[in-house]
DSSP file (Angstrom, degrees, kcal/mol; ACC not computed):
  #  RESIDUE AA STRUCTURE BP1 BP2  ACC     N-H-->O    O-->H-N    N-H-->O    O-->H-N    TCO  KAPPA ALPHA  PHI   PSI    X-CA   Y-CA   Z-CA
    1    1 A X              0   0    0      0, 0.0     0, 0.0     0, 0.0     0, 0.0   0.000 360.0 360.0 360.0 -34.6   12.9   15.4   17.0
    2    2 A X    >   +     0   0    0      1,-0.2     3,-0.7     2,-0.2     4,-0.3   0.593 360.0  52.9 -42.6 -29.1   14.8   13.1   19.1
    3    3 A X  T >> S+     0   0    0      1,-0.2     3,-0.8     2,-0.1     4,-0.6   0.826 106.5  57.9 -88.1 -30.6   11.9   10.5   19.4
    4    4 A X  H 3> S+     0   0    0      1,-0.2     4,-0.9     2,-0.2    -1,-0.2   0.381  80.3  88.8 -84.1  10.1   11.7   10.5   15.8
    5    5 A X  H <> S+     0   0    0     -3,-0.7     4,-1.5     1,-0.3    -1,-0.2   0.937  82.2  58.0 -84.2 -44.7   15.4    9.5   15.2
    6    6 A X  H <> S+     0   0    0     -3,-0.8     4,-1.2    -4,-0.3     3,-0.6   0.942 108.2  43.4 -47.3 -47.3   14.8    5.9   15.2
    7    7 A X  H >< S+     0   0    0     -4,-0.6     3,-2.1     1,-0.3     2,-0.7   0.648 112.6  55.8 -71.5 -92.4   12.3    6.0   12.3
    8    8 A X  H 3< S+     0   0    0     -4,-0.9     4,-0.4     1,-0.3    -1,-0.3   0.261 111.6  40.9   8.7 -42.8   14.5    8.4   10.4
    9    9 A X  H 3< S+     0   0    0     -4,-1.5     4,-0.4    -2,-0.7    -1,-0.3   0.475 116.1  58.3-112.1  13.0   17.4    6.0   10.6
   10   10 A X  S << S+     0   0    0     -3,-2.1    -2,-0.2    -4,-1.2    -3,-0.1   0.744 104.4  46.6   6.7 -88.2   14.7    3.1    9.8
   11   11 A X  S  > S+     0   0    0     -4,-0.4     4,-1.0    -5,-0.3     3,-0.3   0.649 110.5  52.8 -83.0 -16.5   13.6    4.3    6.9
   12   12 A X  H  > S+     0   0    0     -4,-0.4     4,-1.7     1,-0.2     3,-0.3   0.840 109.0  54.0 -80.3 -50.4   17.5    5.1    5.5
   13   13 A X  H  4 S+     0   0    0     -4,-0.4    -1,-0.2     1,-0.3    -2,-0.2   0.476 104.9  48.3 -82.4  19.6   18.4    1.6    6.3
   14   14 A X  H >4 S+     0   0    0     -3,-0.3     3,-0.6    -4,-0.1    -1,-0.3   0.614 111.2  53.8 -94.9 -33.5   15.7    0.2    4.4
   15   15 A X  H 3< S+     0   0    0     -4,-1.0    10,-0.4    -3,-0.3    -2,-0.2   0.948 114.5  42.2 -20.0 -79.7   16.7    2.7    1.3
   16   16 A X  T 3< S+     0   0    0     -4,-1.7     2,-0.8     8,-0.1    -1,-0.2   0.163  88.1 108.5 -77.9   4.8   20.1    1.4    1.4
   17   17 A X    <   +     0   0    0     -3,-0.6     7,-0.1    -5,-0.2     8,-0.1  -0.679  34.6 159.0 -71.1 101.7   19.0   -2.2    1.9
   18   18 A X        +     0   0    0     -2,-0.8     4,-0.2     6,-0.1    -1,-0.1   0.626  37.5 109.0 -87.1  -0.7   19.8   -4.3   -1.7
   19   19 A X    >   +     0   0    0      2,-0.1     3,-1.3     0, 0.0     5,-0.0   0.118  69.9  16.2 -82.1-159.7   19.9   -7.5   -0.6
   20   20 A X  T 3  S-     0   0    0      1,-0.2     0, 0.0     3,-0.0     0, 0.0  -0.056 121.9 -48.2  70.3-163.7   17.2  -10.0   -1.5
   21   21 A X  T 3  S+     0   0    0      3,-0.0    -1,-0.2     0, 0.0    -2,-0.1  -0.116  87.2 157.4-118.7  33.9   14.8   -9.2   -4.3
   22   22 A X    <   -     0   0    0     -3,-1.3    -4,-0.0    -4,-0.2     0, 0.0  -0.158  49.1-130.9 -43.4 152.6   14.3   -5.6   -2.7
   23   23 A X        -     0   0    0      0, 0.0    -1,-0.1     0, 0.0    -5,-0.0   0.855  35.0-129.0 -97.0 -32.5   13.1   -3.1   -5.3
   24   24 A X        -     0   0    0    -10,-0.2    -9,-0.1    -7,-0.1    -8,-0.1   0.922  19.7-152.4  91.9  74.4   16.0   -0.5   -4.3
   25   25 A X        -     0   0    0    -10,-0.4     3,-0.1   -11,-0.2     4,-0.0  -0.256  14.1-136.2 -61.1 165.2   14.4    3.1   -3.7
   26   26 A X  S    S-     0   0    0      1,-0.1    -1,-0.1   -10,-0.0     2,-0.0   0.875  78.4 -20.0 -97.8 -63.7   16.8    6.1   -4.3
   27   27 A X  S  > S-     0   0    0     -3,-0.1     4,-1.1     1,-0.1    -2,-0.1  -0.050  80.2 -70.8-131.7-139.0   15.5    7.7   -1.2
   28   28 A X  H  >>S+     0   0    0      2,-0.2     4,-1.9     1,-0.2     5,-0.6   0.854 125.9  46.0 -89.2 -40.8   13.0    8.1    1.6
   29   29 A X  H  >5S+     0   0    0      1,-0.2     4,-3.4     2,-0.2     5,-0.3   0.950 104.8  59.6 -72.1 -14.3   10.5    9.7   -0.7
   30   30 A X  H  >5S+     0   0    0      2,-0.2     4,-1.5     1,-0.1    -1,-0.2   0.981 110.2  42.5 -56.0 -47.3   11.0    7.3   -3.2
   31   31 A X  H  X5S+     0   0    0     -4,-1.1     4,-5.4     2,-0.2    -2,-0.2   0.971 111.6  51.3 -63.7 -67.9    9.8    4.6   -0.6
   32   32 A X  H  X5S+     0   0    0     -4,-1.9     4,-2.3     1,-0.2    -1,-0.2   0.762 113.2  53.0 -75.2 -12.0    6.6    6.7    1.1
   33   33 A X  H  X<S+     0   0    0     -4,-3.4     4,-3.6    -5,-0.6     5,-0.6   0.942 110.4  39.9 -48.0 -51.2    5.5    7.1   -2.8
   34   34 A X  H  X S+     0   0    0     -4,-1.5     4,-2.6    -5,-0.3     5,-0.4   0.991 119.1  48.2 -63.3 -47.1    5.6    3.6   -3.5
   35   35 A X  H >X S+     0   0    0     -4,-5.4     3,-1.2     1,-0.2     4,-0.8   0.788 115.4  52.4 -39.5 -69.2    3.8    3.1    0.5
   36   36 A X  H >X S+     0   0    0     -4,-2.3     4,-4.5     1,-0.3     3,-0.6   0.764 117.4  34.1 -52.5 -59.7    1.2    6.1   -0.9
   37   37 A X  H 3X>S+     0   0    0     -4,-3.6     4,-1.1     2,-0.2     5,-0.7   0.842 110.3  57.8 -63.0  -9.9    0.3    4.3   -3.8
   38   38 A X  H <X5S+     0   0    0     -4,-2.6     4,-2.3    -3,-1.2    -1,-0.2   0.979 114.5  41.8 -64.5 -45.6    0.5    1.1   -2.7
   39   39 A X  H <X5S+     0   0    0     -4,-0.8     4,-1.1    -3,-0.6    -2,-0.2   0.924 108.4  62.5 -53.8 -61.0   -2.2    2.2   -0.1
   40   40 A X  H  X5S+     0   0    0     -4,-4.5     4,-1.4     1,-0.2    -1,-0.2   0.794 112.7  37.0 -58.1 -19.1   -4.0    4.2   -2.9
   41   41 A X  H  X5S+     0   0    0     -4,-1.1     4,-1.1    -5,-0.4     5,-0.4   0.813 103.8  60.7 -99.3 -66.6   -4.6    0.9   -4.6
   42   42 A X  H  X<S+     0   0    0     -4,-2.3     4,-1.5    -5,-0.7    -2,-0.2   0.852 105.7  53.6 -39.9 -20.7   -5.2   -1.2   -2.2
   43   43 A X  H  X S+     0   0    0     -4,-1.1     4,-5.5     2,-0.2    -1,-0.2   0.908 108.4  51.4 -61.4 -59.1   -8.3    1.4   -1.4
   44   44 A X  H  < S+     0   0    0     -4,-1.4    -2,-0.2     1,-0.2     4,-0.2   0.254 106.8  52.4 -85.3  12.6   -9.6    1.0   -5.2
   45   45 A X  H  X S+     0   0    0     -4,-1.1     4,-2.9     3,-0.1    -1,-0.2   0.655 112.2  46.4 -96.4 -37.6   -9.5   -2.8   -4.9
   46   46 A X  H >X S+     0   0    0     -4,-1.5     4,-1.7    -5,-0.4     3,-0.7   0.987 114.2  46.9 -42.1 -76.2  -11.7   -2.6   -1.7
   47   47 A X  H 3X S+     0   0    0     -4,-5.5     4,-2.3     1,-0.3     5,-0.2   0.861 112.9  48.7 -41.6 -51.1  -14.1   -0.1   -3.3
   48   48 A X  H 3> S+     0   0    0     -4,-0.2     4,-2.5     2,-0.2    -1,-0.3   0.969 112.0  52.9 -67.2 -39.2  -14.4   -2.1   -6.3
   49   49 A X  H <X S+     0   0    0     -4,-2.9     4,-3.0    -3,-0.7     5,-0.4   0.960 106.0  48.7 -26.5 -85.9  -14.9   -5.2   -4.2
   50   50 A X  H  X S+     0   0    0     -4,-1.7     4,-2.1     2,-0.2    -1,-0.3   0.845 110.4  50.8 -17.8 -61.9  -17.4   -4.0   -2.3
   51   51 A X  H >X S+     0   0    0     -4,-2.3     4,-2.4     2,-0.2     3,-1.1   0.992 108.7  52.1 -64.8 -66.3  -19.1   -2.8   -5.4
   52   52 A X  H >X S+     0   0    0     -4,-2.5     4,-1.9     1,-0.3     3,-1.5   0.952 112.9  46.1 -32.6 -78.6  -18.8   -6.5   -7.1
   53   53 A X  H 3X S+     0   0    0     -4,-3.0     4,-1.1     1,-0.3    -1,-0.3   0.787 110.2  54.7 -65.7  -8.1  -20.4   -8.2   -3.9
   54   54 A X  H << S+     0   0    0     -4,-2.1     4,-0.3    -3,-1.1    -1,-0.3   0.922 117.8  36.6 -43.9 -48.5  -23.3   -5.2   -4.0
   55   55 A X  H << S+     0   0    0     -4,-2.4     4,-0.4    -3,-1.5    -2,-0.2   0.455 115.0  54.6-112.8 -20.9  -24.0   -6.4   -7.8
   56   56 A X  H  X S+     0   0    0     -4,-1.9     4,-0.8    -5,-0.3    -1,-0.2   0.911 116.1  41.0 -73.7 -68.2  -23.3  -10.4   -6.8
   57   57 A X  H  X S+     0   0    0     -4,-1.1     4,-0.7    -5,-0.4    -2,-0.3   0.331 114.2  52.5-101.1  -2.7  -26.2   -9.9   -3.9
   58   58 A X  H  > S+     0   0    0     -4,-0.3     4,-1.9     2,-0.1    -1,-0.3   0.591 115.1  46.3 -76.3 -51.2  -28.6   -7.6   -6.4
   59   59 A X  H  4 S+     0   0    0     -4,-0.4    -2,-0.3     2,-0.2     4,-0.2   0.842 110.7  44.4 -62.8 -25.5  -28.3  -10.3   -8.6
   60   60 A X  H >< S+     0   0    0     -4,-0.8     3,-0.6     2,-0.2    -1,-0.2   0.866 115.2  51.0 -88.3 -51.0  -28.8  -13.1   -6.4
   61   61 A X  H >< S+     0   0    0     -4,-0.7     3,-0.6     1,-0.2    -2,-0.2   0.588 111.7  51.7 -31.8 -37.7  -32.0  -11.1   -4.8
   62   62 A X  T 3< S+     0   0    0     -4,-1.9    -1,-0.2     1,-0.3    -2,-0.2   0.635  95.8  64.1 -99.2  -6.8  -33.3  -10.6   -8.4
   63   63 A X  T <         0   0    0     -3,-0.6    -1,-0.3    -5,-0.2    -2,-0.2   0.482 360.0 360.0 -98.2  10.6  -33.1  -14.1   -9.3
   64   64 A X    <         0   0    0     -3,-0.6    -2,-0.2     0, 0.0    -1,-0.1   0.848 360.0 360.0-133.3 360.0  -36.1  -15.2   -6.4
């Protein structure tokens, strides 16, 4: 639990951070929502990517 103290007090000073054009979480889960979805999205722009350059290189294939 000890190793872990640093990220723990980490992740509170980034909480309590306002300055800048910080969005201002209320607490540590507020923050590792915003990470999860940020991540969850960042997934579904890959996959769709992917899928776009499938459907770019079927198209390109069908036009010779």
């Amino acid at each position: 639990m000890k190793r872990h103290k640093v990220f723990q007090e980490f992740l509170e000073n980034v909480v309590s951070d306002k300055s800048g054009d910080k969005e201002g979480f209320v607490d540590i889960t507020d923050l590792q929502d915003r990470f999860r979805s940020l991540k969850t999205e960042n997934n579904n722009l890959l996959y769709r990517k992917q899928n776009l350059n499938r459907e770019m290189e079927e198209t390109r294939l069908g036009e010779k």
